[in-house]
C-alpha positions as CSV (number, residue, x, y, z in Angstrom):
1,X,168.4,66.2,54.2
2,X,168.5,63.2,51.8
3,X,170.8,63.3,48.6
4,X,168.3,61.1,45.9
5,X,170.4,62.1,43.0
6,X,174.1,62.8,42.3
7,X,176.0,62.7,39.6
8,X,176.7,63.2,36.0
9,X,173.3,63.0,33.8
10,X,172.6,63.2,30.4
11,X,170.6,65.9,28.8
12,X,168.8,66.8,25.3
13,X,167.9,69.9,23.9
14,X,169.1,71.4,27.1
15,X,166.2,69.6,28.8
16,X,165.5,67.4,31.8
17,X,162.1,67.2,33.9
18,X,160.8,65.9,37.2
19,X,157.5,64.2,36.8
20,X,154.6,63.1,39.1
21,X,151.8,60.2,38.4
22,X,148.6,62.2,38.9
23,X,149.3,65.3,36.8
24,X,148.5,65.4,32.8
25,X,151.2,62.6,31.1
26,X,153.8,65.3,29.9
27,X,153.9,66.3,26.2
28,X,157.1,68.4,26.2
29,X,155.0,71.4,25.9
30,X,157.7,74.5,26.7
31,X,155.3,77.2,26.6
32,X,152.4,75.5,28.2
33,X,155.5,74.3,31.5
34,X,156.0,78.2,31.3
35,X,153.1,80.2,30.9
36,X,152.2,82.5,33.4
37,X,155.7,82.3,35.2
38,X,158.5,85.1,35.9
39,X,161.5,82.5,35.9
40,X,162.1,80.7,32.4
41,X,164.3,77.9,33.8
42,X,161.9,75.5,36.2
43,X,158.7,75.5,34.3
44,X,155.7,74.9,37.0
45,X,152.5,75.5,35.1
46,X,151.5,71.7,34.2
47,X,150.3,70.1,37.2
48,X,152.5,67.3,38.5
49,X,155.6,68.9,36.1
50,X,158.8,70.4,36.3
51,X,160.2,71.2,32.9
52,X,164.0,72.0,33.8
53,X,166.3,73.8,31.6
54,X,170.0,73.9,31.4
55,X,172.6,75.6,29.1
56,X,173.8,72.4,28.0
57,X,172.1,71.4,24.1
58,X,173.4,67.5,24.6
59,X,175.6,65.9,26.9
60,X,176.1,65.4,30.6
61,X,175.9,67.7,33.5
62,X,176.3,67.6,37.0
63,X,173.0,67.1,38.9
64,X,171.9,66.8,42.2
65,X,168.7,66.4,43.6
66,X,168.2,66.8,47.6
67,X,164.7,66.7,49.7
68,X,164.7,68.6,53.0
69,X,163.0,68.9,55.8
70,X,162.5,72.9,56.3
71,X,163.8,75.6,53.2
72,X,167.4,75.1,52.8
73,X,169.9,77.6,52.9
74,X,170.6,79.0,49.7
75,X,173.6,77.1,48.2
76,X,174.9,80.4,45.8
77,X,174.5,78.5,42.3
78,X,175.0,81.9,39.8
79,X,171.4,81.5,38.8
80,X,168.6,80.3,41.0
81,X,164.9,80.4,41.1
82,X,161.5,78.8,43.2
83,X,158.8,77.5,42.1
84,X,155.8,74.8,43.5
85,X,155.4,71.5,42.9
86,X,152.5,69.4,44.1
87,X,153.1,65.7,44.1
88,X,150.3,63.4,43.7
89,X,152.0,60.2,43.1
90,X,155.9,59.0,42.2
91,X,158.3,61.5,41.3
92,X,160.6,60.7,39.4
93,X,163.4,63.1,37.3
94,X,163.3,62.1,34.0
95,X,165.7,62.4,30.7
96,X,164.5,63.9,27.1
97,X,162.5,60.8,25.6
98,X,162.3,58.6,28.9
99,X,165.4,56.8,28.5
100,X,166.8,57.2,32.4
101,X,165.2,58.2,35.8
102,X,165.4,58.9,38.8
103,X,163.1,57.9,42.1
104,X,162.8,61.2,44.3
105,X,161.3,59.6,47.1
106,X,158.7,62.7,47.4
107,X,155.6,61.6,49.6
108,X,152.6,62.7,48.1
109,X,151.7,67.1,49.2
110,X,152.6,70.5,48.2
111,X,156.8,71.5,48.1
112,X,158.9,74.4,47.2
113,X,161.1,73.2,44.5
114,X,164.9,75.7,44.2
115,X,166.2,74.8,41.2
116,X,170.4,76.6,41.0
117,X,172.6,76.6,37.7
118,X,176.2,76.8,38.0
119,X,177.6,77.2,34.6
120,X,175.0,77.9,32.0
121,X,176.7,79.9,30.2
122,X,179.9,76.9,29.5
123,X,177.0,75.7,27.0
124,X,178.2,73.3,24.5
125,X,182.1,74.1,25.7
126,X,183.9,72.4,28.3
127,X,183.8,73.6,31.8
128,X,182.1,72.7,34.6
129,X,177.9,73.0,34.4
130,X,175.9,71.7,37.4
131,X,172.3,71.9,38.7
132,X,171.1,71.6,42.1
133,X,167.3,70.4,42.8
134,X,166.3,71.2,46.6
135,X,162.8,70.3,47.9
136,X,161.1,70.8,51.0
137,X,156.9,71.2,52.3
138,X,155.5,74.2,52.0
139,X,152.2,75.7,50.6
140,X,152.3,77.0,47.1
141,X,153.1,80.2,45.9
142,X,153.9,81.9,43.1
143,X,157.5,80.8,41.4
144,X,160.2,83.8,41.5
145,X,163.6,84.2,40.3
146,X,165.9,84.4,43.4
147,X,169.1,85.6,41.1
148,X,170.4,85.3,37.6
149,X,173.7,85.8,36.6
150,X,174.1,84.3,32.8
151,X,172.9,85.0,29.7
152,X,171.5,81.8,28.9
153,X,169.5,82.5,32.2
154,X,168.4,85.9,31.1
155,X,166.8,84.8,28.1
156,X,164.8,82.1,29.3
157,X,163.5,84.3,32.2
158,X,162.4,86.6,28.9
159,X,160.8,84.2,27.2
160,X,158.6,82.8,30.2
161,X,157.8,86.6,30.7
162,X,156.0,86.9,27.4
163,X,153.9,84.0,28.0
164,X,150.2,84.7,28.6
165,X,149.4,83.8,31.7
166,X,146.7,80.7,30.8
167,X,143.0,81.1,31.2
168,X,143.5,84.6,32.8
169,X,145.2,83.4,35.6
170,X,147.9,86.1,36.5
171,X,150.0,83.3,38.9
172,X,150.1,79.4,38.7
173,X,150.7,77.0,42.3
174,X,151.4,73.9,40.1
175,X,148.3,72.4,41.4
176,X,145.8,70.1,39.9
């Protein structure tokens, strides 16, 4: 397992997203990152695009980012959900507006990205909030919520479930 990211990171709108050269340049289109998808908080349907949620509007919250080898065990973040990512150049996590980022060090092929939230519901308060980002090969497959404790959690998974699934397509595999 390599650790590429750790530490405190900033966040707007309570957004942040991991980005790979070879998919569509990303617009910050919420719906389009969700459509089609049962989880609401790692938005998979734009090729080459994660579009990560947190329950932080502004500010800094713990992040780390980890690529494996095989599926990890689950760590037990309160909210946690899977989706695929195919990366077709650099990867890099990337702030609201570009300002700071991250090099993953993800060799181009297909991964299961588990995106876990510890916190969400802390918000705009104080009290700890922190996000895990765990990738490792595998094929794709649809993305699925693993567990969900919050309420910050429970709406976004709500909002991604209304979403038409695009084109008629009843499960994206984040693939060009």
């Amino acid at each position: 397992m390599r650790t590429v990211v750790h530490g405190e990171v900033p966040v707007h709108y309570g957004q942040i997203y991991v980005h790979s050269a070879g998919g569509d340049p990303f617009e910050g289109d919420l719906s389009a990152c969700f459509a089609g998808q049962r989880n609401g908080l790692c938005g998979a349907a734009v090729a080459g695009t994660l579009f990560l949620l947190t329950g932080l509007h502004t500010g800094e919250v713990g992040f780390t980012a980890e690529v494996h080898e095989t599926e990890p065990p689950d760590a037990g973040g309160a909210d946690v959900v899977e989706a695929p990512f195919h990366v077709a150049g650099p990867a890099r996590l990337v702030t609201w507006g570009g300002e700071d980022w991250w090099d993953l060090e993800l060799t181009p092929g297909d991964y299961r990205v588990r995106y876990s939230g510890t916190g969400m519901d802390a918000g705009d308060g104080p009290g700890p909030e922190h996000y895990l980002l765990q990738f490792w090969a595998a094929p794709p497959a649809p993305d699925a919520v693993i567990r969900h404790r919050s309420a910050a959690a429970a709406y976004w998974h709500d909002f991604a479930r209304k979403l038409p699934a695009p084109d008629g397509v009843t499960s994206r595999t984040n693939r060009p």
